[in-house]
C-alpha positions, 0 to 999 in steps of 0.5 A: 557504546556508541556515544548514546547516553543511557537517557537517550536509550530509555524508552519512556513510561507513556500510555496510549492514551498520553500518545493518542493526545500528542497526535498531529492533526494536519493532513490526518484524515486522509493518512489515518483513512488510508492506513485504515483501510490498509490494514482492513484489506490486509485481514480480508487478503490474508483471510482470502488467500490462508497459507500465503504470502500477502503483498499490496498497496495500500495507497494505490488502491485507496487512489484508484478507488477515490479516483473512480469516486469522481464520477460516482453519485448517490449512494454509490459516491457515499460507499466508495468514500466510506469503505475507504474509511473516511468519515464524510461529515469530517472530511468533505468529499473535496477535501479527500480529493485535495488531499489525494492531489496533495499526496501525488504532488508531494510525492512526484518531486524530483529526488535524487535519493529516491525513486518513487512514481506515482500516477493516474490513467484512463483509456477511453473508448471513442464511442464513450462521451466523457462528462467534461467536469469528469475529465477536468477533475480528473486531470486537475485532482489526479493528474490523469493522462488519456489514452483513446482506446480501441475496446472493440479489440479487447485483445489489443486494449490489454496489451497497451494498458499492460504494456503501460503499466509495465513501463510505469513501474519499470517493467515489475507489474507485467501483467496487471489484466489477464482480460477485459470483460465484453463490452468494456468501453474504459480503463482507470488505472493507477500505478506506483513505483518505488526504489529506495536505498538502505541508508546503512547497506546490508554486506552481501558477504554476510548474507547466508542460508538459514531457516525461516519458520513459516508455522509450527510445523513448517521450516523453508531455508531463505537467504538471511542477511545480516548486520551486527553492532548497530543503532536503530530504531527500536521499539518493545511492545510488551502489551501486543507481544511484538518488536518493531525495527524500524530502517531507513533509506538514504531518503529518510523514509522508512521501512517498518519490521514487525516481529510478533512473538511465537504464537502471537501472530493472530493477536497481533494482526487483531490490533492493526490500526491506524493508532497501532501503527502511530503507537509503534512509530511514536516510540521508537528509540535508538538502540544497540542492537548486537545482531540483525537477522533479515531475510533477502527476498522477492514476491508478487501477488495478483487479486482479484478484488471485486471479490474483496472489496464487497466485503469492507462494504462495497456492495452497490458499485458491484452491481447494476445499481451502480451510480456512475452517472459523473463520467458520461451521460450517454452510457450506463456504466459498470464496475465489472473487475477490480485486480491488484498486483504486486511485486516486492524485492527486499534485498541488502542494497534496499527496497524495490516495489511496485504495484497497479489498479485498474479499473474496467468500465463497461456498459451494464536502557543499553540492553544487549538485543538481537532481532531474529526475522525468522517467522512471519512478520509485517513489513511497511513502508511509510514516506516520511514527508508529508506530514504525517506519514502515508503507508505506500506498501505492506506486506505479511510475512515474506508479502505483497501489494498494489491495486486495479478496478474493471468497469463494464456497461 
């Protein structure tokens, strides 16, 4: 025993309801929006793409897509803000823009326990006039640096915007377009890169081969870390039929493992919501755990979203209804591609990820507890200083995520 009493080790008799009651109301609509949206994509990728794994950024494309809603009017404006789950007679248009520059700022100060960059860009043809209010909104809310961009040499355009992207998130998002589309005349970009640091380092000397039970009839060997006679975080979810550990960084953020059940995958998938995840983190107590078994592993991803997207209700910006008359005067524009990548490593140091969204614009009790990550699990991770906590990263199983939108005319 540790020095924990068995009072600290008890978890509490308290119902959802009870939990829903205490939920802090600063800054909840922009985190429970995007949490939302978050798990509403997850079900699409992971019905998208069966049998693999599925890793993204939830944040990053959530910003892309607000970012791109500064220059949407009408109906357009109303779909992008609503698909991104927010409810806009509760939350005003400006307030969601207020709430995203908050996150960037909270998020780009300078830490020495963290690394963690989060951004904006545009690549702007020439002979594209952009509106003046578009581009101080841009600046002012997004942060948004300008490239001039030479779109009628769509080889070179996605070179640099490749190579920005790139050099943003330290060389794990290499390439974010395979291509633009013809007639593109700009690029809007958002970008995410995070490295952080367990606060308790798993020993490499530990690690070794072991199954991992990727379904019924299908077993892998992965490198498994391991851990043995700890306090952590720990929750049991008797009514979904899951546990939840939670790790942290030497920052204080954290990253959340989510362990169904056997058999109880689908189920536990069917209740990723914004107060599930609320619910899990709410109750975790320390606890003794005897042993930690934790896969060391490295994934990317890359989707094409524009075949996702309509599905959570974007319809109109994908086609030539598309209102994006708040960029430029002079030109009909289009959403042509949306395309996501993602890349993750999990190792016993701590956590690497990073992510990228573009967007093409063209004309037209002490209880003895082991915790065996050896069949598909959800892994996030939440940054704990703002409030209430905003969910960067997620990932299924061995996973993945960030995000890009094409826009054509």
């Amino acid at each position: 025993n540790p020095g924990f009493s068995p009072s600290v080790l008890h978890v509490p008799n308290v119902t959802r309801q009870d939990q829903r009651r205490r939920l802090p109301v600063h800054n909840q609509a922009i985190a429970s929006s995007n949490t939302d949206f978050a798990f509403s994509l997850y079900k699409e990728l992971a019905v998208a793409t069966p049998g693999k794994n599925v890793i993204f950024s939830p944040l990053s494309v959530s910003m892309a897509l607000a970012f791109l809603s500064l220059g949407a009017r009408g109906k357009t404006l109303t779909e992008l803000l609503e698909g991104l789950k927010f409810n806009l007679t509760e939350t005003p248009e400006a307030e969601i823009h207020r709430g995203f520059q908050h996150i960037l700022r909270m998020l780009n100060r300078p830490s020495n326990l963290l690394q963690l960059t989060l951004g904006n860009a545009m690549f702007v043809d020439e002979r594209l006039n952009l509106l003046d209010k578009f581009r101080k909104d841009a600046q002012e809310l997004y942060a948004s640096e300008v490239f001039p961009t030479d779109f009628q040499d769509l080889e070179a355009a996605v070179r640099l915007i490749n190579a920005y992207v790139k050099n943003k998130t330290e060389g794990k998002i290499v390439d974010l377009f395979e291509k633009l589309e013809p007639l593109s005349y700009a690029v809007l970009v958002n970008y995410i890169y995070f490295k952080g640091t367990w606060k308790t380092p798993f020993d490499t000397n530990l690690t070794s081969e072991a199954d991992f039970h990727v379904s019924e009839n299908r077993t892998v060997r992965v490198p498994m870390m391991h851990r043995e006679n700890l306090i952590l975080p720990y929750f049991r979810d008797e009514e979904l039929a899951c546990t939840v550990v939670e790790l942290k960084y030497t920052s204080n953020d954290s990253a959340l493992f989510i362990l169904p059940d056997e058999g109880k995958t689908p189920d536990v998938e069917a209740k990723l919501l914004p107060e599930t995840l609320r619910w899990w983190r709410s109750f975790l107590r320390p606890r003794w755990i005897t042993e930690l078994h934790l896969p060391r592993f490295s994934i990317s991803s890359n989707y094409k979203l524009h075949d996702i997207l309509p599905k959570l209700g974007f319809n109109e910006v994908f086609t030539d209804k598309v209102n994006l008359s708040g960029i430029s005067d002079t030109e009909d524009l289009l959403v042509s591609q949306v395309t996501h990548s993602a890349a993750l490593e999990v190792n016993e140091e701590g956590t690497e990820a990073a992510g990228a969204t573009g967007i093409d614009l063209n004309i037209r009790s002490l209880e003895v507890i082991a915790v065996h990550f050896d069949r598909p699990f959800l892994f996030a991770v939440i940054l704990n200083d703002i409030q209430t906590g905003h969910l960067i990263m997620g990932t299924w199983s061995l996973a993945a995520w960030p995000q890009l939108l094409p826009l054509r005319r």
